[in-house]
C-alpha angles and dihedrals in degrees: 000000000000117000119280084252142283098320139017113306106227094041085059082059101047096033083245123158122232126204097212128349135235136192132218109234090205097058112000091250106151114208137177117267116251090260079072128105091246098021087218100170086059089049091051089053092048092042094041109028076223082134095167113095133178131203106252089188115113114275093006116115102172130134130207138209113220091180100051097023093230138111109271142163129261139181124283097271118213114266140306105064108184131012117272116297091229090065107087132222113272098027178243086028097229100046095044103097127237088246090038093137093053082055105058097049094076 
């Protein structure tokens, strides 16, 4: 399945900000990482059961296993394979505030 889509899905809904992406290999939903303010990508695992993640953060190919905590493989995903380059982390650009880093410290 392709990605959900360029950012997390559910801080798309709320107008939310992420620190990296990640995206599920069962279904293509791309959540934030757990250093995120709503640590989506977690919440999809425990909703789902879906537990393989990819990185969907330019030149990174890594999978995760949410289950067994642990690095694991996964099967080649449909493109696209990160977000766009051009999106920063965190991002998106105009929804990251100016003391982002303080906040993700708590």
């Amino acid at each position: 399945m392709p990605p959900s889509g360029t950012g997390c899905v559910e801080c798309e809904q709320t107008g939310s900000w992420w620190l990296h992406l990640r995206r599920c290999a069962a279904c293509g939903h791309v959540g934030c990482c757990d250093d995120s303010l709503g640590k989506h990508a977690t919440a999809h695992w425990r909703n789902t059961g879906h537990r393989i993640m990819q990185s969907f953060e330019p030149g990174e190919d890594w999978f995760w296993d949410y289950e067994s905590e642990t690095m694991a493989s996964g099967p080649e995903l449909a493109p696209a394979h990160s977000h766009p380059v051009s999106q920063p982390a965190p991002g998106p650009a105009d929804r990251v505030p100016a003391d982002w880093q303080s906040l993700l410290r708590d």
